[in-house]
C-alpha positions in Angstrom: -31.8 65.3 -69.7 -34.8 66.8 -71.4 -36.6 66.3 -74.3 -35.2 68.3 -77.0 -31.4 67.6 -75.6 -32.8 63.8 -76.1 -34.2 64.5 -79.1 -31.7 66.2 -80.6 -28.7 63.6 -79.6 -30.9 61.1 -81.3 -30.8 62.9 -84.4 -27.4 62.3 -84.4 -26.6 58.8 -82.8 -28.5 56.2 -84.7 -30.7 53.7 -82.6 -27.3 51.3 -83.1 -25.7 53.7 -80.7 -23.5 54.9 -83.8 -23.0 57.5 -86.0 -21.1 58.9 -88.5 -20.6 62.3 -89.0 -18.8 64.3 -91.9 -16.7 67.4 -91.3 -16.6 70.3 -93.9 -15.9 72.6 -91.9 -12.1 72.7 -92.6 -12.5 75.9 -94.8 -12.6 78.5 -91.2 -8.9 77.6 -91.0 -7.5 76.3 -94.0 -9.5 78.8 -96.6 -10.7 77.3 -100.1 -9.4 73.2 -99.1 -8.7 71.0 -102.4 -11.9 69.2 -103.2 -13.9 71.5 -100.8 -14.1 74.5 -102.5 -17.6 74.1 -103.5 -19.2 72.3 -100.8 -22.2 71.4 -102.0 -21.4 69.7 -104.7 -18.6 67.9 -102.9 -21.0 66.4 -100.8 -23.8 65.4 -103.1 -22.7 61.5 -103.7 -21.8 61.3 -100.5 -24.2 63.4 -98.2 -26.7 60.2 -97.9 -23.6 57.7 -95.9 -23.6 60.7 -93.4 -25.9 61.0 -90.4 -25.1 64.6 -89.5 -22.5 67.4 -91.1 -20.2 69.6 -88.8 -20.2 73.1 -91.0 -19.8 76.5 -90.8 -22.9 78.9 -90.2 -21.6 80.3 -94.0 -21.3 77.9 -95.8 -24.8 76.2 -94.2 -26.6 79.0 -95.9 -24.3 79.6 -99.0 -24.3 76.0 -100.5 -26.3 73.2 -98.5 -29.9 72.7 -99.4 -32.1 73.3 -96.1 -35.1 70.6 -98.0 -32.1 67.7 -98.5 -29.7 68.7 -95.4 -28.8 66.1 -92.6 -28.8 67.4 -89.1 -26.6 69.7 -88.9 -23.3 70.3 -85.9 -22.7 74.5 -86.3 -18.7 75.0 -86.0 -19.4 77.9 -83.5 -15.4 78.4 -82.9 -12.9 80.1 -85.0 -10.9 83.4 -85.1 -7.4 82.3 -86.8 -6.0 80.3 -89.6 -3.0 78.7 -91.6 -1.1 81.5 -91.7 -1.5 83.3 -88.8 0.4 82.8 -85.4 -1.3 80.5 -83.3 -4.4 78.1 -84.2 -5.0 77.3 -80.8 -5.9 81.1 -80.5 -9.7 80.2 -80.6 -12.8 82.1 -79.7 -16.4 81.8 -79.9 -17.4 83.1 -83.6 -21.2 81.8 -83.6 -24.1 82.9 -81.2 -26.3 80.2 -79.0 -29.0 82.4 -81.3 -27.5 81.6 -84.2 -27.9 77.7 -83.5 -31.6 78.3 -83.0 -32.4 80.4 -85.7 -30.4 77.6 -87.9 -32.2 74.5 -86.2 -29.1 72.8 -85.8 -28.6 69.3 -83.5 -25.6 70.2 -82.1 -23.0 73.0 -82.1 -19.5 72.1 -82.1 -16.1 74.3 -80.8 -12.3 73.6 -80.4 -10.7 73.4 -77.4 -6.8 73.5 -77.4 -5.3 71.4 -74.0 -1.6 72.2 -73.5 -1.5 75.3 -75.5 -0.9 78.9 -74.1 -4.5 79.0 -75.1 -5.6 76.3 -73.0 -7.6 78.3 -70.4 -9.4 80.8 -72.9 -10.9 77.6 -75.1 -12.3 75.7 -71.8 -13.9 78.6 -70.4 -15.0 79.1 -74.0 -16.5 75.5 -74.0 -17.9 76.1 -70.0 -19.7 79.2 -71.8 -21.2 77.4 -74.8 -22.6 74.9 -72.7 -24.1 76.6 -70.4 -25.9 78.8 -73.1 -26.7 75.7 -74.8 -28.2 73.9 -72.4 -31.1 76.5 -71.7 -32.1 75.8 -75.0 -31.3 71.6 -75.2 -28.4 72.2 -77.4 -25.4 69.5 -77.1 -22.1 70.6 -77.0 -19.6 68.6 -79.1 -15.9 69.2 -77.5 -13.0 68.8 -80.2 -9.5 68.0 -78.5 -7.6 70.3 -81.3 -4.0 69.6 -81.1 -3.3 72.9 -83.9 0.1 71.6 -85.9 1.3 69.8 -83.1 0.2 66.5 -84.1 3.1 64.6 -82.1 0.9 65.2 -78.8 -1.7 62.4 -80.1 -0.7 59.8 -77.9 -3.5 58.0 -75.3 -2.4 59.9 -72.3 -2.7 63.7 -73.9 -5.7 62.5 -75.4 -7.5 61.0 -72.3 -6.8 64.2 -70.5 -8.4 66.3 -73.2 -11.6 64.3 -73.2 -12.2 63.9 -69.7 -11.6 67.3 -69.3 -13.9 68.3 -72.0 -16.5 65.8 -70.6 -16.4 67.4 -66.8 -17.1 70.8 -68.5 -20.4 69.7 -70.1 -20.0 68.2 -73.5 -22.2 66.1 -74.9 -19.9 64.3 -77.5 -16.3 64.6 -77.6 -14.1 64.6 -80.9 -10.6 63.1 -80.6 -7.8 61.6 -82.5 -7.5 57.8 -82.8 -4.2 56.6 -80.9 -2.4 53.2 -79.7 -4.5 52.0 -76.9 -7.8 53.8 -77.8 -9.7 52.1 -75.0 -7.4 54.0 -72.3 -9.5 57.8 -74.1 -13.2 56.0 -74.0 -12.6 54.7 -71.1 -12.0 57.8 -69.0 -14.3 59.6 -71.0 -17.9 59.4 -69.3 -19.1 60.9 -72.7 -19.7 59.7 -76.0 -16.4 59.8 -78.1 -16.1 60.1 -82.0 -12.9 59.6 -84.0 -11.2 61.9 -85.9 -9.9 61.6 -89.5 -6.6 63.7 -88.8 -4.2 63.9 -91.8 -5.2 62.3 -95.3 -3.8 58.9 -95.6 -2.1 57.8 -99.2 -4.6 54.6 -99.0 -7.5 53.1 -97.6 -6.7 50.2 -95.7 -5.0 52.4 -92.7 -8.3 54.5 -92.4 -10.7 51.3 -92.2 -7.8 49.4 -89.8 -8.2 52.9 -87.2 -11.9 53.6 -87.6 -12.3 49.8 -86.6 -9.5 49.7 -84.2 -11.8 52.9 -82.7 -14.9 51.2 -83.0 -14.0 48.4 -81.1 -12.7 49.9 -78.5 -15.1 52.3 -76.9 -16.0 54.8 -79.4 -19.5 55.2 -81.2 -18.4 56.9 -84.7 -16.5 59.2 -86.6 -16.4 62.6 -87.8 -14.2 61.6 -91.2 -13.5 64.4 -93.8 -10.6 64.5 -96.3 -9.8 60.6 -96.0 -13.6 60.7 -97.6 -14.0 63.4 -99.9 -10.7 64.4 -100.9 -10.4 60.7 -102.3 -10.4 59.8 -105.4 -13.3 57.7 -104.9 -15.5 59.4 -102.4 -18.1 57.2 -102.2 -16.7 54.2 -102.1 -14.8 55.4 -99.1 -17.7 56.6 -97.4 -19.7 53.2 -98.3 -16.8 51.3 -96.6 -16.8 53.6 -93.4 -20.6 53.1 -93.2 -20.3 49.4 -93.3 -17.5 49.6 -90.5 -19.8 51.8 -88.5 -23.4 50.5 -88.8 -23.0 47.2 -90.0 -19.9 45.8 -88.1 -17.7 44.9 -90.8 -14.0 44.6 -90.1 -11.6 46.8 -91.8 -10.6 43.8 -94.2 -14.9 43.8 -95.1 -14.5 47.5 -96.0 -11.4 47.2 -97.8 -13.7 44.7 -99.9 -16.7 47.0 -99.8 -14.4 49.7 -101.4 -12.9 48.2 -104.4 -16.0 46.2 -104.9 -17.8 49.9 -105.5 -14.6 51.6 -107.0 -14.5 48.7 -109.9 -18.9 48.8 -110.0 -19.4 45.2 -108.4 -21.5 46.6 -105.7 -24.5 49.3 -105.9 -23.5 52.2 -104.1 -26.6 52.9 -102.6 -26.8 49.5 -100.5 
């Protein structure tokens, strides 16, 4: 691996071998998303729990500061939304070009395993690579599953990552699923959890994340259970402490309600 791939990954895993990174990138689908539709503000208490944002080449220029950014993962994939036919009908909306002009750490695509779609988005993800890695960009893989959520079991899973792993990603985003371990442990890549449908409370997000955490993967890439919470920072103080300070999920649950009530500094 060369030096900028290096240097680059290590912009993004922290020397603990962790990171946690923050998608708000939800708008190329889903449009104007409750709490996101200005996205810099959204971000501003919590931008400083993140270690790198996965975002849109838009809304990068349009409404994050390039003097107060963290490294940045480009969404370089897109091409349908909510209410069109298919999500999993993917292609590559961003150039290589693009990333380098923008500075980015990482670029970041869907890939849809199962779908009708399945063979378009991995030779999509073959393609990226391969441009990326004549300039040391990583490749982050995300195992979409579109609206079919049902397929996020350890098997499905495990195939998607392994498969996204042998095609040159860097860093693979998945779901978290009953017997986690069985996904890291077939996946010869780092893996990152993520968030998935928002939860009604916190407890089941900081009992997954650490359920995740222990077994195999190195972080998450947490959105709406973070900053479409009534408490954003709170939440994202919590997942920080599950993250880079191994606290349990009980720990967090403490962390959280200790900031949401003004006990605890939210800056420590």
């Amino acid at each position: 691996m060369d030096w900028g791939m290096q240097n680059r990954l290590a912009q993004l895993i922290k020397p603990d071998g962790h990171c946690m990174f923050m998608p708000i990138d939800h708008g190329y689908f889903l449009g104007p998303t409750s709490q996101l539709e200005r996205p810099g503000e959204t971000i501003k208490p919590i931008i400083r729990y993140a270690d790198a944002l996965f975002v849109t080449r838009g809304v990068l220029r349009a409404a994050i500061d390039p003097a107060k950014s963290k490294p940045v993962i480009l969404r370089v994939s897109g091409g349908t939304s909510v209410v069109g036919g298919d999500l999993a009908n993917e292609g590559l909306t961003t150039s290589v070009k693009e990333a380098v002009r923008l500075n980015v750490a990482a670029v970041g695509m869907s890939v849809f395993i199962g779908s009708k779609y399945e063979r378009q988005t991995l030779l999509n993800l073959g393609k990226l690579v391969d441009e990326c890695e004549e300039y040391g960009i990583p490749v982050m893989a995300v195992t979409a599953v579109g609206k079919e959520l049902e397929k996020r079991d350890a098997r499905y899973l495990s195939l998607c990552c392994r498969i996204a792993a042998e095609l040159g990603a860097k860093v693979v985003k998945t779901y978290w699923c009953e017997d986690f371990d069985k996904v890291t442990n077939g996946c010869p890549v780092p893996v990152v959890i993520a968030g998935g449908p928002k939860f009604d409370t916190e407890l089941p997000v900081f009992e997954f994340v650490y359920d995740g955490m222990q077994k195999g993967a190195i972080g998450v890439n947490l959105g709406r259970n973070i900053w479409q919470h009534p408490h954003p920072v709170a939440m994202a103080k919590a997942l920080h402490a599950i993250i880079h300070k191994k606290a349990t999920a009980q720990d967090a649950n403490e962390i959280f309600n200790d900031v949401k009530s003004g006990k605890e500094s939210v800056v420590t």
